[in-house]
C-alpha positions, 0 to 999 in steps of 0.5 A: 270672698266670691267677686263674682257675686260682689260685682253683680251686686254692684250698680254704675251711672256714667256721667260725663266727664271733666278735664281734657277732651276738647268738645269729645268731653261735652258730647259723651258720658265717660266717667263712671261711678259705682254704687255698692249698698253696703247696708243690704248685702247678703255677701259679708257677715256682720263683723265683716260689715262693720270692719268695711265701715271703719275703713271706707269711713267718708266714701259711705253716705248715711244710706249705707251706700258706697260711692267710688268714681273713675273719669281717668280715661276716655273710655267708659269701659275702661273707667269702669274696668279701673273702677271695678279693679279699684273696688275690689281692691279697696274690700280686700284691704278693708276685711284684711286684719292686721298682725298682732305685734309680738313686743321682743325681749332686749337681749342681756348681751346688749344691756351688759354693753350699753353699761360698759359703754356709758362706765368708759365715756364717764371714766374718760370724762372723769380723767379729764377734770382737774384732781381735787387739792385739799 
């Protein structure tokens, strides 16, 4: 994955922001929100496409776009650093494919074990009960 390409195809609006920041919040545009078309990138393959599709699943509108906002800071270039690392990250773990799981063998030794425990504790109960006087 060239990140270098992923991110010149990526788009940004900065808004302005809600939360703390006194007056500092109304005048100035911090929080900023990346826009990524998934449907009309040339970077990934066809499988790769779908595989992002599955994983971004609500972030995706019906356009095939991607939205992701970042208003954590004060600082519109630092939102848009977080932003972008965050973006990359999310890719990364959506084209990651999960190892196959391999189911293992109980060992003999164990089974021989678990027999031997359950013949002693049903032995001990039985030597609990009262013999049987006919």
């Amino acid at each position: 994955m060239n990140t270098s390409h992923l991110i010149k195809e990526l788009t940004f609006k900065a808004v302005k922001s809600s939360g703390a920041g006194g007056q500092h919040v109304n005048k100035v545009a911090s929080k900023v929100e990346l826009y990524f078309n998934l449907q009309e990138t040339s970077l990934f393959t066809k499988e790769e496409k779908t595989r992002l599709y599955a994983f971004f699943g609500n972030r995706i509108n019906s356009k095939g776009i991607l939205s992701l906002s970042s208003g954590e800071s004060r600082s519109q270039f630092r939102n848009k650093a977080i932003i972008i690392q965050r973006f990359l990250t999310l890719v990364e773990e959506g084209l990651r494919e999960d190892k196959i799981r391999i189911p293992t063998k109980v060992p003999k030794s164990v089974i021989k074990k678990r027999i031997a425990t359950k013949r002693k504790t049903s032995e001990k109960k039985a030597n609990r009960r009262k013999p049987d006087i006919n």
